[in-house]
Residue, then its C-alpha position, 0 to 999 in steps of 0.5 A: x500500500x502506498x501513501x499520499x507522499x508516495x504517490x506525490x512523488x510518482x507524480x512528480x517524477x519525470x523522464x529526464x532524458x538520455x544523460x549520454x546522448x541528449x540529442x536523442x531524445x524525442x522531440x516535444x510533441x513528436x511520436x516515436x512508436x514500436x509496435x511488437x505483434x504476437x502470436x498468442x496461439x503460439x504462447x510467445x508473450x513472453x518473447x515479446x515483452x522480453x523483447x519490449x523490455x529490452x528496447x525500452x532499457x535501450x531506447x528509454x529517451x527515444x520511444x514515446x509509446x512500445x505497444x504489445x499486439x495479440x495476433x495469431x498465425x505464428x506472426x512476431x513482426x516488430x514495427x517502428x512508426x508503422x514501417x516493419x523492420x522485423x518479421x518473423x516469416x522472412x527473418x527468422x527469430x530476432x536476436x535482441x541486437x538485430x532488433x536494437x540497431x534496426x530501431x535505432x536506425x529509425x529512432x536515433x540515427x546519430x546514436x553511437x551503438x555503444x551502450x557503455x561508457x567506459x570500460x564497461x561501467x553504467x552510467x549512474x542512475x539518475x532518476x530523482x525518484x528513486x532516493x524518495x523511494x521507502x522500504x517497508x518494514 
């Protein structure tokens, strides 16, 4: 359960954007969507949102909406803005990284692939949000 301070806090929170490549990110009032189209007969939910899950940590400040859609027939087709850069039929099973770059040609083209910084190490998190956070007891 969460109370009143918590929910302010939610509230507030807003994306800050890419602290490593700002330029990335969407323009105000422009719409960057992926749409992932699924087969339910084929159980591979959870394929998809595996898949939403990875170009959403990738592409946080890029993307404005990632819609996940029930279809049938074996489909699994990846959409960026309503143009298809990934179908299952005529590619095979996506490898996450194929899927990534063919986003980030549409949605960041000026993006370096590189997702680290360093050797290896993360960005620090920097989300104001996460400090007012409380730990039950």
């Amino acid at each position: 359960m969460t109370d009143d301070s918590t929910r302010a806090g939610r509230a507030q929170h807003a994306p800050t954007g890419d602290p490593v490549h700002p330029e990335a990110a969407a323009p105000a009032g422009e719409v960057r969507r992926v749409e992932i189209e699924y087969c339910t007969q084929c159980r591979w939910l959870p394929r998809a949102a595996w898949l939403a899950q990875e170009l959403l940590t990738t592409f946080e400040a890029e993307l404005t909406e990632l819609v996940l859609r029930p279809g049938t027939g074996g489909v699994l087709v990846v959409r960026v803005d309503g143009e298809v850069v990934w179908d299952r039929r005529a590619q095979g099973f996506p490898e996450p990284t194929a899927v990534k770059r063919a986003v980030r040609d549409r949605v960041a083209p000026g993006r370096p692939w590189a997702t680290r910084s360093g050797a290896g190490e993360r960005q620090p998190l920097s989300c104001s949000y996460a400090g007012s956070v409380r730990k039950s007891a």
